[in-house]
N, C-alpha and C positions, 0 to 999 in steps of 0.2 A: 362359637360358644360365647362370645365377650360380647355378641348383639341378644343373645336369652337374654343375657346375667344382667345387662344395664337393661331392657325392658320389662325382665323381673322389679329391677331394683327400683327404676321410675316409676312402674304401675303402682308400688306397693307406696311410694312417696306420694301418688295422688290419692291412694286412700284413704294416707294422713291425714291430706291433705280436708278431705272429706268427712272422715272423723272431728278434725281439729274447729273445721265450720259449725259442725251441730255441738259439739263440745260450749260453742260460744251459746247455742240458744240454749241448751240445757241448762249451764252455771246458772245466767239470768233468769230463766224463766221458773228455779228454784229458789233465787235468791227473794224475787219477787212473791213467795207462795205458790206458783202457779203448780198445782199436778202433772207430772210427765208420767205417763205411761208406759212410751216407748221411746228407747235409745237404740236406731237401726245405722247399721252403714250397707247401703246397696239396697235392691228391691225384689219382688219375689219373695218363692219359700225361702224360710226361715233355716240356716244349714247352722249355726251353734248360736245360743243365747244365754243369758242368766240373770236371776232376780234379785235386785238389792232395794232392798226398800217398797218404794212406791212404781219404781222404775224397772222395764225389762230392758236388759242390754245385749245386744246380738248385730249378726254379721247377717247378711241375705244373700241370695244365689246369684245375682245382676249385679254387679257391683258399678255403674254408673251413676250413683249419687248414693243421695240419706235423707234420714230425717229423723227429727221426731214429734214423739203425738201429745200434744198438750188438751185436757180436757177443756169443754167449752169455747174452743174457739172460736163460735158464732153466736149471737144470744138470741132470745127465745122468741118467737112470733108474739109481734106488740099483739092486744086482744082484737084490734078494729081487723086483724090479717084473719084470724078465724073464719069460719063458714065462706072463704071465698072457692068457687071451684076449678077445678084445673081446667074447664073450658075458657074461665075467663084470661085464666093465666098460662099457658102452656108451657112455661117453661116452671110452673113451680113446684111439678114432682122433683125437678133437677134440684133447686132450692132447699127444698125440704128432706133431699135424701142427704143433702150435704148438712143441713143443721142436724139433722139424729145421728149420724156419724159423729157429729160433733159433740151430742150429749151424751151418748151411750155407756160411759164410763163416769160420769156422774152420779154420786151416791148422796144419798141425805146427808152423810157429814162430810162427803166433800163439796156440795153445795157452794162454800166460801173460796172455792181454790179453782174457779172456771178463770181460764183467761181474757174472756170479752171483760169482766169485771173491771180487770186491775183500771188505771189510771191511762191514758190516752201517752204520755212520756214515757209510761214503766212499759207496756205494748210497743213501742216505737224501738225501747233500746232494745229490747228481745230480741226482737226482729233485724234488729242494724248487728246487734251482735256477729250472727255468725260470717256477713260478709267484711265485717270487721278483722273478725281474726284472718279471716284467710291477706283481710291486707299488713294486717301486724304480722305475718309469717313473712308475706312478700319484703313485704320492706325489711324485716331482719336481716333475713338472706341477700338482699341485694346491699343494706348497708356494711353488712360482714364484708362482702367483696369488695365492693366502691372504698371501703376507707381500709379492707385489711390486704388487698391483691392486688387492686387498682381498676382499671379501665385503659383498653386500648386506645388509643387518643392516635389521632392522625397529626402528624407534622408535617411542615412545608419543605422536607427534603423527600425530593428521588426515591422511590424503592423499585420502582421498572419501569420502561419505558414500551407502549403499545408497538410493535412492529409494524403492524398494517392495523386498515379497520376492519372489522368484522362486524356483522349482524350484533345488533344488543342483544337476543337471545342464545349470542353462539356461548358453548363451555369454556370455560377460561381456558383448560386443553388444546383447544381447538389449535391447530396449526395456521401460519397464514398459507392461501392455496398461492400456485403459482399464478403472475402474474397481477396478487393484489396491490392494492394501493396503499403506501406507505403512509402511517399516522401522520398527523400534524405537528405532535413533537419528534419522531422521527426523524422527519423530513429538516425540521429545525436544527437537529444536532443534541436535541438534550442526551443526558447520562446519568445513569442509574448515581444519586449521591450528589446531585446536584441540591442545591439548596436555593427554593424562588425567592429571592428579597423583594423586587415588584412584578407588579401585573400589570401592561396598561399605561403603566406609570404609577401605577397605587400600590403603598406596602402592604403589604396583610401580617398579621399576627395569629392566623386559625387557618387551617386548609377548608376549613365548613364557611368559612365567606370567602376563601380565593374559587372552593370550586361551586358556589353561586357566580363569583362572577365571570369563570369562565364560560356556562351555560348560558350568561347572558349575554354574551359578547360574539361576536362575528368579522370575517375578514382578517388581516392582518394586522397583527399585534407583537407589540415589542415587549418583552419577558426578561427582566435583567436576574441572571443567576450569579449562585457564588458558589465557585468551583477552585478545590485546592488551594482557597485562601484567597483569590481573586475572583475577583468580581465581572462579569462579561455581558453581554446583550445579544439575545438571539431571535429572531424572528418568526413567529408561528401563524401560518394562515389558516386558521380555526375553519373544521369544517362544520357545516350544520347538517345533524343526523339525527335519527331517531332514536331514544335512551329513554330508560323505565324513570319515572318522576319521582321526585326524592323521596325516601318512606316507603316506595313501591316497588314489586318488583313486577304486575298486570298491565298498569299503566303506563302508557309512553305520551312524550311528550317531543319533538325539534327544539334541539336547543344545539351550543357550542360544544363542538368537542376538540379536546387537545391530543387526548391519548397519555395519561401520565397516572400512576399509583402511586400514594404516598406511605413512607415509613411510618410504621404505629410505634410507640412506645407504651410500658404500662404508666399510669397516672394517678397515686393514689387521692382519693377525692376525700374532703374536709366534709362538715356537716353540713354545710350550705351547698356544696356540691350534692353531695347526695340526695338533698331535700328537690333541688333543682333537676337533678335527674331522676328522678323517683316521680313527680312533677310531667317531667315528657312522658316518661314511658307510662301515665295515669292516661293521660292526653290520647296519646297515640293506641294506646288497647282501646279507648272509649270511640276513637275515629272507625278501628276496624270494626268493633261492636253494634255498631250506625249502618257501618257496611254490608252487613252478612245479608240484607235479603238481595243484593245485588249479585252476592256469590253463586247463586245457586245456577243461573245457565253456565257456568263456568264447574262446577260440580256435575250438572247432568255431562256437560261435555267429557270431565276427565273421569266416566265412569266409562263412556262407549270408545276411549282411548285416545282423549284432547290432552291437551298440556296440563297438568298439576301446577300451579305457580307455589312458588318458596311462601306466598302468605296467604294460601290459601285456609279455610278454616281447616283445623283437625279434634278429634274427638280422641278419648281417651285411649283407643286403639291407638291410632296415629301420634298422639303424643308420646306415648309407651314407647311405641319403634324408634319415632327420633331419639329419644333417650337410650336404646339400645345403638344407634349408630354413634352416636357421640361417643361410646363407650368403647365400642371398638374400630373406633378412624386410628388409622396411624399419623396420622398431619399433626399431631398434637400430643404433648407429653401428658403424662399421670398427670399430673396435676390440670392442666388446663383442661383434660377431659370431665373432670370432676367441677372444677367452676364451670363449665358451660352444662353439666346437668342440673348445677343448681340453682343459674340463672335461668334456665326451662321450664324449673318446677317453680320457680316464685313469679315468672309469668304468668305460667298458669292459673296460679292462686291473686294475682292481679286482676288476671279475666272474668275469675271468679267473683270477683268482690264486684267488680265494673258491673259483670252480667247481669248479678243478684239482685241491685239498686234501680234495675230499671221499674217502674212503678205501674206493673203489671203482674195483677195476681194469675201462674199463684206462686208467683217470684215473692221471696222477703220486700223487695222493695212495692211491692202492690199489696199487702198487710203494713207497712208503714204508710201508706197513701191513705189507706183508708183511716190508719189512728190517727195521723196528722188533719184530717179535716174532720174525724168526730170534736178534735182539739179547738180547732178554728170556729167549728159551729157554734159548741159549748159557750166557749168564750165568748162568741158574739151576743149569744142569747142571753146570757148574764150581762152583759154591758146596756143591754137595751131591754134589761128587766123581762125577757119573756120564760115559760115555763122552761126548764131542760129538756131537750130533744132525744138525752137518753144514748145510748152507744149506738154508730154508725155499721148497720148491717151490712158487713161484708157478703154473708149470704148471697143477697139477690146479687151478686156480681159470679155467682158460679157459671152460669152459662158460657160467660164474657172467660174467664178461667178457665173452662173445659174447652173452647173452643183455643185458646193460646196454648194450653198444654198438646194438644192436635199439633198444631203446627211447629213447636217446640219437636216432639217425637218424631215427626214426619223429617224436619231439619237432621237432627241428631242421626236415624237411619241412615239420609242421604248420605251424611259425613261420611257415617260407616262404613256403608260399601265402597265409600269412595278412598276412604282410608283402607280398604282391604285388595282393591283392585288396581288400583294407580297413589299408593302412598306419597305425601310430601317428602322429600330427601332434603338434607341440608347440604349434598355437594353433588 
């Protein structure tokens, strides 16, 4: 019952989340004049709507995204484009079904309120809008946590020590079988509660550069701890194995292994903290974002019943479900169930913001691409005194658009079945 109630509760937080996006083009693209037509969340028939103003506002049958529809989005064939024919140009019945779409709701006296019109900046922010808000949500949310709950932060004491080694892929469950090989701290004597003062010979102050430099290190190595108030020296002969690369959990890499977990504590984080982690986690969704067309033999794999890796991409199904198990794990108190749904939803809307900016129509960030170089054109033409070149037609870029949105939907399906067949689990 408690995996519905939290993938009820997360689904309906990404639709917010969705709403909250177009919410940001709509403000603008009103504040700026522009006519909205239609304010939708989801896609498909139309299941409730209503009219305020200028604007129809409603929910649709798909709810996998939104939008809405601003008139004029493209402007009007310069006159030298006239009398050419679709033999010369084969792609420009695509063209041209895309700009009457884009007039059709143009009336004599809204003539003045087309969006190709406005200004090359006032176009740009419309457009940055909505992936803005979905980052003004994320950072909310994450800075609410980092400065009001904190952040688990790993210390350089003890919290277990590995028995044997096991496979990087094995379950933390996993038992050691008989006859394994005991870990390298094992072997060494550590104890849960120890606290590492050096490594090597070198102090550390972060277990995120002691365990760099245990993965870099090999052979026999002297470990001075501090145990019970005293301080002692124990000896670890590091083996080298194979371990998922940091940030990863597909990739493996040979590096040193000790066998040791460290205790976390919470850490509440300052402003500069926040900024700084808010910063990685920009970074690192942008790294996965780069990644996705690599994921996909790994998608066909975990459709015909291959491994699902923990970062594999997920779509709003599979995001939904994580949120429904986070809800009902018993590993975790009420509260900590509740911060880890709401660090998944401002991921999410992290991704969102990262995804939207990449400068491919008919991404917002590929309508910013294009206002940003009718900008740069303009400008240039005016510096060097030549006529104005007039607003940059997005138009002839539908094809290049039709054919992205393909692979976009083709991507999103795979997610899906694969989110339906072999789902990512968090444990």
């Amino acid at each position: 019952m408690l995996v519905v109630v939290g993938i009820l509760i997360f689904f309906f937080g990404l639709l917010f989340s969705i709403a909250w996006h177009e919410l940001g083009h709509l403000a603008t693209a009103k504040m700026f004049g522009v006519k909205v037509t239609e304010y939708m969340v989801g896609f498909g028939r139309t299941i409730w709507s209503r009219k305020k103003g200028d604007t129809e506002y409603g929910l649709k049958l798909i709810p996998f995204g939104g939008y809405i529809r601003m008139i004029g989005m493209f402007p009007p064939k310069k006159d030298e484009e006239y009398g050419r024919s679709a033999s010369s140009a084969p792609w420009r019945a695509m063209i041209e079904d895309a700009r009457q779409m884009s007039a059709e709701d143009v009336t004599p006296e809204d003539a003045h309120r087309q969006f190709y019109q406005r200004s090359p900046w006032k176009r740009i922010i419309v457009m940055m809008a909505g992936p803005v808000m979905n980052l003004i949500l994320a950072v909310g949310i994450f800075a609410a946590i980092l400065m009001g709950h904190g952040i688990n932060t790993p210390t350089l004491t003890v919290s277990s020590v590995s028995e044997c080694v096991l496979p990087a892929n094995a379950p933390d469950t996993q038992k050691c079988p008989p006859g394994a090989k005991p870990s390298p701290a094992a072997a060494a004597g550590f104890e849960p509660g120890d606290r590492i003062v050096e490594f090597n010979g070198k102090p550390f102050q972060s277990w995120d550069d002691l365990q760099l430099e245990i993965r870099q290190s090999k052979g026999s190595v002297p470990v001075v701890v501090e145990r019970d108030g005293h301080r002692q020296t124990l000896n670890a002969a590091l083996m080298q194995t194979e371990r998922p690369k940091l940030n990863s959990t597909s990739e493996y890499e040979t590096v040193g292994f000790l066998g040791l977990s460290p205790t976390s504590v919470l850490v509440k984080q300052d402003v500069g903290g926040v900024v700084s982690t808010i910063g990685e986690f920009v970074g690192l969704t942008a790294q996965k974002i780069v990644e996705l067309p690599q994921r996909v033999p790994d998608l066909v794999s975990a459709i015909f019943g291959g491994e699902r890796h923990k970062d594999s991409p997920v779509g709003i199904v599979g995001a939904s479900r994580l949120g429904g198990e986070v809800l009902a794990t018993e590993q975790f108190g009420v509260d900590e169930r509740v911060i880890l749904m709401f660090n998944l939803l401002a991921g999410v809307n992290l991704s969102l913001f990262v995804f939207n900016m990449l400068p491919l129509l008919p991404l917002d960030g590929g309508h910013i691409a294009g206002a940003a170089w009718e900008w740069v054109r303009r400008g240039f033409a005016k510096l060097v005194r030549r006529p104005d070149p007039g607003p940059f037609d997005t138009a002839r870029l539908m094809p290049l658009a039709y054919a992205v949105s393909l692979v976009f939907i083709a991507y999103s399906l795979l997610v899906l079945v694969a989110d339906i067949v072999n789902p990512v689990t968090l444990y």
